[in-house]
KOLGU-4560 file (N, C-alpha, C; in nm, 3 decimals, padded with zeros to 5 digits):
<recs>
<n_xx: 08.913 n_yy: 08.662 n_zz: 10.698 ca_xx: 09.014 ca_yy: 08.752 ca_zz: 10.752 c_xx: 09.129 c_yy: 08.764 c_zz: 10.652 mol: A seq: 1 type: UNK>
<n_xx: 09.175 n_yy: 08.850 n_zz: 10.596 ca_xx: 09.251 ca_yy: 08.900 ca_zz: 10.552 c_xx: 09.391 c_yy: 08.822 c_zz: 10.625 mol: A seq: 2 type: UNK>
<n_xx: 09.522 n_yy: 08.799 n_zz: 10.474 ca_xx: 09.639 ca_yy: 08.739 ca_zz: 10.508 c_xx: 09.692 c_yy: 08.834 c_zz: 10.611 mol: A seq: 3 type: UNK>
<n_xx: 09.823 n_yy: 08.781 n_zz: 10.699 ca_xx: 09.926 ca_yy: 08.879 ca_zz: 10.783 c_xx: 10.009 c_yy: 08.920 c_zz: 10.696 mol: A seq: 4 type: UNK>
<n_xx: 10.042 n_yy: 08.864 n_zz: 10.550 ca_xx: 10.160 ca_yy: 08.935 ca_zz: 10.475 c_xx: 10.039 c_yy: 09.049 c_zz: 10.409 mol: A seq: 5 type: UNK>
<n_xx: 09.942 n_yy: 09.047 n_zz: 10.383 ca_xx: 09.902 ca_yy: 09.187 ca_zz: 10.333 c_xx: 09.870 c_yy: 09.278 c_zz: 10.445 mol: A seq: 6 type: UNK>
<n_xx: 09.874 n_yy: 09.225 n_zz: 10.547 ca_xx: 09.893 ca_yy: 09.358 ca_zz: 10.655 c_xx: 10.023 c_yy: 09.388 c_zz: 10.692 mol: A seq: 7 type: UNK>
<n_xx: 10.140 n_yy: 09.321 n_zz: 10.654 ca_xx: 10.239 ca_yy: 09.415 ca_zz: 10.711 c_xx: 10.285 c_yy: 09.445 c_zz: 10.579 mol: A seq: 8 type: UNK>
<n_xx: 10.268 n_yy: 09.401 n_zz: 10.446 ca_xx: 10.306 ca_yy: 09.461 ca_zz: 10.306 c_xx: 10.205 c_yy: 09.619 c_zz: 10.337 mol: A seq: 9 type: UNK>
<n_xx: 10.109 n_yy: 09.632 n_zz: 10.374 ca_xx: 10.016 ca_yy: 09.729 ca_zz: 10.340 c_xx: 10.094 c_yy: 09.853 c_zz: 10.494 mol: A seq: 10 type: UNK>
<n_xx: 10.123 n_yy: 09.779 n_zz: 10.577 ca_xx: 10.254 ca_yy: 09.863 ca_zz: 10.711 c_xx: 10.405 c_yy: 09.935 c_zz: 10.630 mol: A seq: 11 type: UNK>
<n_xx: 10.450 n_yy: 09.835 n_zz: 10.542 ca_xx: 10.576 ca_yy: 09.823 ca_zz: 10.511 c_xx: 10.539 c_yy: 09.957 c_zz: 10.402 mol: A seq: 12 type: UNK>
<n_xx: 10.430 n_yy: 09.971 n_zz: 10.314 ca_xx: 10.417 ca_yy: 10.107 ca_zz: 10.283 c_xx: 10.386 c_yy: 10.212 c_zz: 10.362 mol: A seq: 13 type: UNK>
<n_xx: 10.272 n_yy: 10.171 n_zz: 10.423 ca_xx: 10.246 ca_yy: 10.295 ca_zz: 10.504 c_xx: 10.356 c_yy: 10.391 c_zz: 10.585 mol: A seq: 14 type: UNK>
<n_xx: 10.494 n_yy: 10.334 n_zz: 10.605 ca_xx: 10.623 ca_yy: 10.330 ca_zz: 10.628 c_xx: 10.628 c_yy: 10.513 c_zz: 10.548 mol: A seq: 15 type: UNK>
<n_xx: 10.612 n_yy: 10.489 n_zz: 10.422 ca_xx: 10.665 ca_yy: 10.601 ca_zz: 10.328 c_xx: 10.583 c_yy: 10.716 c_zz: 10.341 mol: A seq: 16 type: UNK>
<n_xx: 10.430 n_yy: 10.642 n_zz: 10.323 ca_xx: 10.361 ca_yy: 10.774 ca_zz: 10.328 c_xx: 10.218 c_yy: 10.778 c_zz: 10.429 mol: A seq: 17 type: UNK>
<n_xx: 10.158 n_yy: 10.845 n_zz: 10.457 ca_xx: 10.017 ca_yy: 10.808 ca_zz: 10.522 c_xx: 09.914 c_yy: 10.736 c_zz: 10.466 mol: A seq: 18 type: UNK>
<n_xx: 09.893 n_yy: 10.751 n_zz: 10.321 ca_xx: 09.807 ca_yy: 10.711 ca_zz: 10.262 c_xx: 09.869 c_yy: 10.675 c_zz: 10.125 mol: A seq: 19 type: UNK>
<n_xx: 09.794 n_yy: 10.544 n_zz: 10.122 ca_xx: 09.862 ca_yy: 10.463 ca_zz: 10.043 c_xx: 09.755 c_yy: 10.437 c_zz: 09.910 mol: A seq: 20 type: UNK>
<n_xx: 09.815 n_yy: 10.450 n_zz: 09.754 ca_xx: 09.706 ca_yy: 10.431 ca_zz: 09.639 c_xx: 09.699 c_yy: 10.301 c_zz: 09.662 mol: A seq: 21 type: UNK>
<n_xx: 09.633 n_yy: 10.244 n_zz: 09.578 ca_xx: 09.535 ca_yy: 10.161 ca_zz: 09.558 c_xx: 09.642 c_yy: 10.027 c_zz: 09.457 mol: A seq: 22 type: UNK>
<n_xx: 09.662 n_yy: 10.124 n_zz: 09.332 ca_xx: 09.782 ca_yy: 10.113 ca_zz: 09.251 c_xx: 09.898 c_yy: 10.055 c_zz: 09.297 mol: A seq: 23 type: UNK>
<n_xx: 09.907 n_yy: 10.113 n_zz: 09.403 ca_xx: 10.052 ca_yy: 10.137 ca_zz: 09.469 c_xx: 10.075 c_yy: 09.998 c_zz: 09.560 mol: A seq: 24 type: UNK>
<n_xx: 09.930 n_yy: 09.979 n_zz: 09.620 ca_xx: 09.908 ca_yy: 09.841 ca_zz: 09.722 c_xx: 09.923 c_yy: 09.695 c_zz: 09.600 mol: A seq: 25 type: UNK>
<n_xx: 09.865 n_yy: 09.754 n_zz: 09.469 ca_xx: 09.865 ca_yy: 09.623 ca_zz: 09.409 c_xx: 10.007 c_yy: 09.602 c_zz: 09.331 mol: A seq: 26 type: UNK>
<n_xx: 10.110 n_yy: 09.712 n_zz: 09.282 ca_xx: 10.224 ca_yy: 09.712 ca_zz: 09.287 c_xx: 10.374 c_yy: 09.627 c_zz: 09.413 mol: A seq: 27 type: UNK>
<n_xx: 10.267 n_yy: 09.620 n_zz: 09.527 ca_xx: 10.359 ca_yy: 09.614 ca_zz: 09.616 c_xx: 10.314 c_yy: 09.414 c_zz: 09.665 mol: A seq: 28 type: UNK>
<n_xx: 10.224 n_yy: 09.374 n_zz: 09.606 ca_xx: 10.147 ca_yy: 09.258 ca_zz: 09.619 c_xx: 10.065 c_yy: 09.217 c_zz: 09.660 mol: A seq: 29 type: UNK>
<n_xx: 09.956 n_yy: 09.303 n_zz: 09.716 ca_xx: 09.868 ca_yy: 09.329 ca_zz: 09.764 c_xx: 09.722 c_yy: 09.413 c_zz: 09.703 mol: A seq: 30 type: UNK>
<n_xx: 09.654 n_yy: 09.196 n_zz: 09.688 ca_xx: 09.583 ca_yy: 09.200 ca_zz: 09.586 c_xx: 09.455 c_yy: 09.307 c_zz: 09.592 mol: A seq: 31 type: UNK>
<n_xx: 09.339 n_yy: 09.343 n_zz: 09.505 ca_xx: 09.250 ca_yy: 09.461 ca_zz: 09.542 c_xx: 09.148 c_yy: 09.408 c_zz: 09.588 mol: A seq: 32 type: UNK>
<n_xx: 09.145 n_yy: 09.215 n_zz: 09.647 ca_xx: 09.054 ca_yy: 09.180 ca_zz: 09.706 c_xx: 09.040 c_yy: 09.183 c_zz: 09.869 mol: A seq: 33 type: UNK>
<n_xx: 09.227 n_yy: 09.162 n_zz: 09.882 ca_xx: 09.270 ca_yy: 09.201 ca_zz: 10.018 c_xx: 09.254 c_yy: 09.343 c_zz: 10.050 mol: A seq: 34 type: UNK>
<n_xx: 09.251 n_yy: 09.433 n_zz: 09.981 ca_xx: 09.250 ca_yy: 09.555 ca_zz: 10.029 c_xx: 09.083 c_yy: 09.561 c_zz: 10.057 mol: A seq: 35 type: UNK>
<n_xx: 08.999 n_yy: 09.546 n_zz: 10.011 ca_xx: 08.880 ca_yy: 09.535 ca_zz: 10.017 c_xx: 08.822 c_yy: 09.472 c_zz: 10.163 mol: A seq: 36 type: UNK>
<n_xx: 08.903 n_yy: 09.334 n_zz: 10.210 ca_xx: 08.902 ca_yy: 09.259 ca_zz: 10.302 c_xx: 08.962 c_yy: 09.293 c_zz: 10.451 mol: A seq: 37 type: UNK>
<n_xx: 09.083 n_yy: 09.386 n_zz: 10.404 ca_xx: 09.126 ca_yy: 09.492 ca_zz: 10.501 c_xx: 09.030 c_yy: 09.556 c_zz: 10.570 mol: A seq: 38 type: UNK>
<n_xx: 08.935 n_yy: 09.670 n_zz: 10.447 ca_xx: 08.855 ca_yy: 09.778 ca_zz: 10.523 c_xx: 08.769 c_yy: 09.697 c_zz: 10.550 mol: A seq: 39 type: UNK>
<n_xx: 08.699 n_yy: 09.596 n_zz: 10.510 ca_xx: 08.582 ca_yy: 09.527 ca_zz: 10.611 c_xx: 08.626 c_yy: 09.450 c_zz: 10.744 mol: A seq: 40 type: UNK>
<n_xx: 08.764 n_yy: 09.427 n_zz: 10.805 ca_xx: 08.790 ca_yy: 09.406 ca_zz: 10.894 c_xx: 08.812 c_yy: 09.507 c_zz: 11.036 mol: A seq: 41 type: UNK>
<n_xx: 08.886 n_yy: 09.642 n_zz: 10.927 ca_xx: 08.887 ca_yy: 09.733 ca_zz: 11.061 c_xx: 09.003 c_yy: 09.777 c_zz: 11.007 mol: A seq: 42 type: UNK>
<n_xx: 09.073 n_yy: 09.711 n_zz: 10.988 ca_xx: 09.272 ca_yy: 09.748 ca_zz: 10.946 c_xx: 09.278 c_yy: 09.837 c_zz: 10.898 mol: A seq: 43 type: UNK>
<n_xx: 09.208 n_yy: 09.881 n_zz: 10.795 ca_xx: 09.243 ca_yy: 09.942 ca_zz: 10.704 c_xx: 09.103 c_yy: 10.051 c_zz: 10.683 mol: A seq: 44 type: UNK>
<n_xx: 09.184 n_yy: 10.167 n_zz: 10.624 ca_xx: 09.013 ca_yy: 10.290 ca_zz: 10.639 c_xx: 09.038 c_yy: 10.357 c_zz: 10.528 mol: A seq: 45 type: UNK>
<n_xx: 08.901 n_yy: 10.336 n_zz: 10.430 ca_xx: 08.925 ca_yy: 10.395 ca_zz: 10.274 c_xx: 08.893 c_yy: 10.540 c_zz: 10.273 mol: A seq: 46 type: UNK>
<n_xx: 08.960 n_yy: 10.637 n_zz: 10.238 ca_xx: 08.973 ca_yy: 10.790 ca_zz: 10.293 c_xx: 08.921 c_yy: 10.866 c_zz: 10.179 mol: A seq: 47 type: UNK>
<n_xx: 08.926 n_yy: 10.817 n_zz: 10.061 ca_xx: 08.893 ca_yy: 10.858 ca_zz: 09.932 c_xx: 08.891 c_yy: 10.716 c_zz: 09.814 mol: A seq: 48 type: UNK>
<n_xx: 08.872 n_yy: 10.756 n_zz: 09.698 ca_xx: 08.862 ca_yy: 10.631 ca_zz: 09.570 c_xx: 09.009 c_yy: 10.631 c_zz: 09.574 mol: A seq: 49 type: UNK>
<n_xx: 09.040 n_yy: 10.495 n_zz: 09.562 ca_xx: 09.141 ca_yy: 10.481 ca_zz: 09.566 c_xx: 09.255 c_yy: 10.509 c_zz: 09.640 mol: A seq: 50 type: UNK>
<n_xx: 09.226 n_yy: 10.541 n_zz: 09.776 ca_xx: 09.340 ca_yy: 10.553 ca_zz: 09.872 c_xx: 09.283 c_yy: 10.537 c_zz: 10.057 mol: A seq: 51 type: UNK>
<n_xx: 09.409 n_yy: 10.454 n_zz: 10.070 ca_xx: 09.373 ca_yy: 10.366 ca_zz: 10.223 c_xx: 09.468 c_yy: 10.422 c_zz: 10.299 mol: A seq: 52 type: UNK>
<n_xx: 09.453 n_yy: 10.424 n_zz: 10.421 ca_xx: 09.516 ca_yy: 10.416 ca_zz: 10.513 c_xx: 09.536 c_yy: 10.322 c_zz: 10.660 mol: A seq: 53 type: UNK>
<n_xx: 09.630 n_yy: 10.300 n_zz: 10.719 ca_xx: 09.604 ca_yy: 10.226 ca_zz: 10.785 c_xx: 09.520 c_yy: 10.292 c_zz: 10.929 mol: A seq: 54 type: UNK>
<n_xx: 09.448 n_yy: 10.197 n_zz: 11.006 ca_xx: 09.372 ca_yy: 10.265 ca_zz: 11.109 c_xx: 09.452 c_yy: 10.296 c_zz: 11.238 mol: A seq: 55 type: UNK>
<n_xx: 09.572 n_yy: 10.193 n_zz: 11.287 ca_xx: 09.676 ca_yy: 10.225 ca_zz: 11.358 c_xx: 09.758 c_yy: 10.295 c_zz: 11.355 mol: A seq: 56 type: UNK>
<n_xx: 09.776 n_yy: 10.365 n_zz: 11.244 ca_xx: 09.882 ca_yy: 10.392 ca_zz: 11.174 c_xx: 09.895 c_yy: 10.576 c_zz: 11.206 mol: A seq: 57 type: UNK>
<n_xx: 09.979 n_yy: 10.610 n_zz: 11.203 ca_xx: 10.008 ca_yy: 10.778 ca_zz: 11.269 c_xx: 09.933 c_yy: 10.860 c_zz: 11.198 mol: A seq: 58 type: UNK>
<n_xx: 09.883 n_yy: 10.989 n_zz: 11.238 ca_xx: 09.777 ca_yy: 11.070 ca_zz: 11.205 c_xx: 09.864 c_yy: 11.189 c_zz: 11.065 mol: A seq: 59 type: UNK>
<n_xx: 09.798 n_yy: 11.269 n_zz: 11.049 ca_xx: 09.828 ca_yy: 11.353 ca_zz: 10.996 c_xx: 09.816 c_yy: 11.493 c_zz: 10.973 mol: A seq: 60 type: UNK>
<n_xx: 09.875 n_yy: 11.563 n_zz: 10.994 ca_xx: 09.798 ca_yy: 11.710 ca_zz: 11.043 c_xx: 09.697 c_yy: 11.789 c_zz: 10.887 mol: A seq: 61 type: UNK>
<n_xx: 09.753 n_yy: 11.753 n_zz: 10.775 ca_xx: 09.695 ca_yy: 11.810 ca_zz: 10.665 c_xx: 09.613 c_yy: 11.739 c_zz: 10.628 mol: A seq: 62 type: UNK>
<n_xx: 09.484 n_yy: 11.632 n_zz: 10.582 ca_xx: 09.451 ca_yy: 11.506 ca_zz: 10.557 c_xx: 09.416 c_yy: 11.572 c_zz: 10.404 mol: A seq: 63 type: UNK>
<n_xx: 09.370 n_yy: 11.668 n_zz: 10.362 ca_xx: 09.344 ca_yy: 11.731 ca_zz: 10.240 c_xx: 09.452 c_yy: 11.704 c_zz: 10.142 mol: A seq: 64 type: UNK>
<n_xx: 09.556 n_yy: 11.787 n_zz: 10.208 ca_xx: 09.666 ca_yy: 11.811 ca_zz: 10.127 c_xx: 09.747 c_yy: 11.698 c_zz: 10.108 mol: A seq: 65 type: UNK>
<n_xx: 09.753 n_yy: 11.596 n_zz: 10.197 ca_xx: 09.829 ca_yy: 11.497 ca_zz: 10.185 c_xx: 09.739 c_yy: 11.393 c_zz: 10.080 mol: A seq: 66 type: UNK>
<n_xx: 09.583 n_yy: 11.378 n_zz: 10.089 ca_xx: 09.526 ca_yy: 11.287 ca_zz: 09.969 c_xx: 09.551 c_yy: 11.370 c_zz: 09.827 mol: A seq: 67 type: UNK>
<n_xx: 09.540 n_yy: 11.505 n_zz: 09.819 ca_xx: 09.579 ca_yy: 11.559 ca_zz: 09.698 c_xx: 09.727 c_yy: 11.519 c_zz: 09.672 mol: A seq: 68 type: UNK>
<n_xx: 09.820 n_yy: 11.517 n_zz: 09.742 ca_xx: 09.954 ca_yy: 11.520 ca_zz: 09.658 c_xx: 09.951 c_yy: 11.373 c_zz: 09.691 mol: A seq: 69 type: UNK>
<n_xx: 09.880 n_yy: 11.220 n_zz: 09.753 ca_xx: 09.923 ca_yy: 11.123 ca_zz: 09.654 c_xx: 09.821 c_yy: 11.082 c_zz: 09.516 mol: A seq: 70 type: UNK>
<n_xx: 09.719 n_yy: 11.174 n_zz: 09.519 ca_xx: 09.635 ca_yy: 11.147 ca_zz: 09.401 c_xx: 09.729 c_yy: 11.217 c_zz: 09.269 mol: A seq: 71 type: UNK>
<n_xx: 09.795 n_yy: 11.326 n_zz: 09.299 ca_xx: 09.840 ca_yy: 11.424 ca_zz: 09.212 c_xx: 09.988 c_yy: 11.445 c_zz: 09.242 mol: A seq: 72 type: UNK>
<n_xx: 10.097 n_yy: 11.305 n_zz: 09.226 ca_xx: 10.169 ca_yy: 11.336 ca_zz: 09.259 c_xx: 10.286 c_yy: 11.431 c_zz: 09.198 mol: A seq: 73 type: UNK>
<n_xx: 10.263 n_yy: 11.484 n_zz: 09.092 ca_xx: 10.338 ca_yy: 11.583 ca_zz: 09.085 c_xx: 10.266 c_yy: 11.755 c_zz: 09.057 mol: A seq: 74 type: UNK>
<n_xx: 10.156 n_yy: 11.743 n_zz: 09.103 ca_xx: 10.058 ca_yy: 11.827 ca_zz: 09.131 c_xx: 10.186 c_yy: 11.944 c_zz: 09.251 mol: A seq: 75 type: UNK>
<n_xx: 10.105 n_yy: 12.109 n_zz: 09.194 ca_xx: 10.198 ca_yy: 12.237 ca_zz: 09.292 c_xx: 10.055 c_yy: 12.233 c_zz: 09.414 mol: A seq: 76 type: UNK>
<n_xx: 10.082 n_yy: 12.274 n_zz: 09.515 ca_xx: 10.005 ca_yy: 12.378 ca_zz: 09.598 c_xx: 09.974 c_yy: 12.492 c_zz: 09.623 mol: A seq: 77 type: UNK>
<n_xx: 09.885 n_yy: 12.556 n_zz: 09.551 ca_xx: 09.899 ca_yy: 12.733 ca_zz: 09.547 c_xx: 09.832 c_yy: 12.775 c_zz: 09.590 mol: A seq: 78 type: UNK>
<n_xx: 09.816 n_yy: 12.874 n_zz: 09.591 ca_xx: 09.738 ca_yy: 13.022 ca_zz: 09.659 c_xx: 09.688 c_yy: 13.027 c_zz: 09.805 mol: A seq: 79 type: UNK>
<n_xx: 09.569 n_yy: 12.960 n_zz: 09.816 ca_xx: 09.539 ca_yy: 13.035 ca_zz: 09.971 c_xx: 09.541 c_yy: 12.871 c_zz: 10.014 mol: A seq: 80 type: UNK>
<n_xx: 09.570 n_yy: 12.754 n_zz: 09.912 ca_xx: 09.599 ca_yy: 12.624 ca_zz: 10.049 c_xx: 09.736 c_yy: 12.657 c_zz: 10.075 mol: A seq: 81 type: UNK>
<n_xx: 09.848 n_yy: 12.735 n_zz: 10.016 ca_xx: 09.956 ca_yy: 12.717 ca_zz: 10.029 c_xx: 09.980 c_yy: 12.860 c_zz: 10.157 mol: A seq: 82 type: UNK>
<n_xx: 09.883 n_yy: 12.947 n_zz: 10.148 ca_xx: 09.872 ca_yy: 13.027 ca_zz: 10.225 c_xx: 09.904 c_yy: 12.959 c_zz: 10.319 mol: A seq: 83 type: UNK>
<n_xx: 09.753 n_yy: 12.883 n_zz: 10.366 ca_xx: 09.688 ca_yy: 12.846 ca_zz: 10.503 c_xx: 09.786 c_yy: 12.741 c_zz: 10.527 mol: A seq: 84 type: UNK>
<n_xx: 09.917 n_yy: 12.691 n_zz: 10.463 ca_xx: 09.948 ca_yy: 12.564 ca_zz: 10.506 c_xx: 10.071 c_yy: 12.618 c_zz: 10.576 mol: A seq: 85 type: UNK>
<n_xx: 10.170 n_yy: 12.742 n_zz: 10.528 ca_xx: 10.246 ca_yy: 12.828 ca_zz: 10.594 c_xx: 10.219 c_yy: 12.938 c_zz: 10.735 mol: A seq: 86 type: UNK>
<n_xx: 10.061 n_yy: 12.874 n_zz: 10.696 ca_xx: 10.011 ca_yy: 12.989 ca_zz: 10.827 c_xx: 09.988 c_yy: 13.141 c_zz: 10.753 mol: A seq: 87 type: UNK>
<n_xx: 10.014 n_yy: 13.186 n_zz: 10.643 ca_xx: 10.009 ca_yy: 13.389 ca_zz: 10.638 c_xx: 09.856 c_yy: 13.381 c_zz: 10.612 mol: A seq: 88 type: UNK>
<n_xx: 09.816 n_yy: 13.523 n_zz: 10.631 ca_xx: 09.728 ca_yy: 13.560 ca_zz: 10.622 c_xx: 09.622 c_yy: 13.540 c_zz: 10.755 mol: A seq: 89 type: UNK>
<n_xx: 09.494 n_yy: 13.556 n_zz: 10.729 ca_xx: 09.394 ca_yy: 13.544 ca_zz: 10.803 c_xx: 09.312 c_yy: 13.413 c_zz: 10.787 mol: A seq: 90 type: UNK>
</recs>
């Protein structure tokens, strides 16, 4: 079972954003064996390479757009996702 300080270090981010890098978990002290130990417990749900989220943890209405801008964080949104994310068009 996975430590309680890497589940509330891995909370204490999730804080900022929905989905949390990988990078970002081992920046914060939270080693990449615990994160590993996370998703085989349940805690934690790997959404893409390199990015987790927590399973309790609040939903998100975009799940696309939100793994693109923390994979790409200074990545634009254009054309028809930026359409569909304002709603115009069809």
């Amino acid at each position: 079972m996975p430590a309680a300080s890497s589940v509330q270090k891995m909370k204490a981010l999730s804080l900022r954003t929905p989905v949390v890098r990988a990078s970002d978990a081992v920046r914060a002290g939270i080693p990449r064996t615990s994160l590993v130990r996370l998703t085989e417990s349940g805690a934690v749900e790997r959404v893409g390479r390199g990015l987790y989220r927590l399973v309790d943890g609040e939903g998100y209405e975009h799940p696309d757009l939100v793994e693109a801008a923390v994979q790409v964080p200074k990545g634009v949104v254009v054309l028809l996702s930026a359409l569909n994310f304002h709603g115009i068009g069809t």
